[in-house]
Each structure stands twice: as structure tokens, then as C-alpha cells.
C-alpha positions in Angstrom: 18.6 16.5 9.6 15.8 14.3 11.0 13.1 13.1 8.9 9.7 14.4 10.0 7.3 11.8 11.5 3.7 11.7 11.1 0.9 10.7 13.1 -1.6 8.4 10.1 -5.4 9.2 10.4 -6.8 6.1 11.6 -8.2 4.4 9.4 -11.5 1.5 9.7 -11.1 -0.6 6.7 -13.9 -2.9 8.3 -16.3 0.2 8.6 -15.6 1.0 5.1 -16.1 -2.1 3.6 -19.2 -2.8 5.5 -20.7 0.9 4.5 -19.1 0.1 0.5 -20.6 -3.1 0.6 -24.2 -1.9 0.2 -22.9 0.1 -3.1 -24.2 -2.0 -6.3 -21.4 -3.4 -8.2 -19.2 -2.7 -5.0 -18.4 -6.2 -3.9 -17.7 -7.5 -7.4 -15.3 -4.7 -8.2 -13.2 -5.4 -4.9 -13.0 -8.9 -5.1 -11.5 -8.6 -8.5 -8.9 -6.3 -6.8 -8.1 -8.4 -4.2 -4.7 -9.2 -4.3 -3.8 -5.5 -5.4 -5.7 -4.2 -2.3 -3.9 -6.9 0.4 -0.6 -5.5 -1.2 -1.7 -1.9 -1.0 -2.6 -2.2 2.8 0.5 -4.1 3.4 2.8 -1.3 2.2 0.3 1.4 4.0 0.7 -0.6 7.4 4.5 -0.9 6.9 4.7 3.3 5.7 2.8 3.5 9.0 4.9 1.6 11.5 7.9 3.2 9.9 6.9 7.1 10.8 7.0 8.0 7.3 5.4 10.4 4.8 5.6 9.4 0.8 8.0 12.2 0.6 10.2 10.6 3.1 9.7 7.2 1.0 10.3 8.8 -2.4 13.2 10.2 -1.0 14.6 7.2 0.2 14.0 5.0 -2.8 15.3 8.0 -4.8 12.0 8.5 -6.8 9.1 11.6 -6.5 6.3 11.3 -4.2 4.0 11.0 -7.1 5.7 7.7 -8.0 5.1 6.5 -4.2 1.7 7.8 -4.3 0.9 5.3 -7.7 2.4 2.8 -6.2 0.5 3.2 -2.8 -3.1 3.3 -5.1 -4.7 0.2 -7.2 -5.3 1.0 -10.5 -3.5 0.7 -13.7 -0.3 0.4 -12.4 0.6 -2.4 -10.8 3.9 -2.1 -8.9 7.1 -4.4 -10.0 8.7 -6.7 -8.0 11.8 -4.3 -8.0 9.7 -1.0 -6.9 8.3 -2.9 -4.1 11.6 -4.6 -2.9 12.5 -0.4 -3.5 9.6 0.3 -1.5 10.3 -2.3 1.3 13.8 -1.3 1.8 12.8 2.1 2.4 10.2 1.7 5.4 12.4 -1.1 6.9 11.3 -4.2 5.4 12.1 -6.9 3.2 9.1 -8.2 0.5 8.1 -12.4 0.9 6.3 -13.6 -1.7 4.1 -16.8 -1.4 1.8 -18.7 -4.2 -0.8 -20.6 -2.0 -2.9 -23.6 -3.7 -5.9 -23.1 -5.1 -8.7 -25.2 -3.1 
């Protein structure tokens, strides 16, 4: 049986930011989730290309939509390295890891 495929609401993370921005306490909140967000948008865009719903992922990494859902959201739980090679595997990807300088 095929998997169903989706079509993703777009989605203007510039518009949002820009309209979040004038929020007090907005911009120091994000920036302290940076690196969780760039991780969370990378997974989203790769869900995305691949066609899938988080069932379709949970199903595929052999977990429960919930547990794709938390790892999809930033928060307390931070994915491991072995949920998102998991995740990666199941939308068609493989995880890179880089640590850049600081300047």
C-alpha cells in the first residue's frame, strides 16, 4: 500500500520573524534557541521534500507520531544524535554534523 502524500501549508518564516520580532523578550528568547530552531527547520524542510506526514515518519523510524511530533518542536527535548540519524533515514537523508569556529 502507498504512503499518503501531503501537500505542507506554506510557511513564511521571514514574515514570522519579522511580525515576532516586535514581541518584548522575543528576539532574546530565539537567539538562545538558535541552533535548536536551524535543526528543527532542517528536519521540517527535509519531512517536506520527502512527501511525508509524522505518521508516515513514526512509522518508518518505528516510533509513534507523538515521538516525531517532540522531536519536530524545540523545547525540553532535545533530539539524540541517534533519533535524528532515525529521523534522517526515514525522509531520505543522511545527518552532517559541522563545529564552525567561533569568531
Amino acid at each position: 500500500m502507498a504512503e499518503p502524500r501531503y501537500k505542507p501549508v506554506k510557511h513564511d518564516h521571514s514574515a514570522f520573524l519579522k511580525k515576532a520580532a516586535k514581541r518584548r523578550g522575543f528576539n532574546g528568547a530565539y537567539d538562545a534557541l538558535a541552533v535548536e530552531y536551524a535543526v528543527i527547520n532542517e528536519m521540517l524542510t527535509a519531512r517536506s521534500r520527502a512527501g511525508l506526514t509524522q505518521e508516515a515518519v513514526a512509522t518508518r523510524m518505528g516510533t509513534s507520531k507523538s515521538t516525531v511530533s517532540r522531536l519536530e518542536s524545540a523545547g525540553k527535548h532535545a533530539p539524540s544524535l541517534t533519533s535524528l540519524k532515525k529521523y534522517a533515514k526515514a525522509v531520505g537523508c543522511t545527518v552532517q554534523i559541522r563545529l564552525v569556529p567561533q569568531t
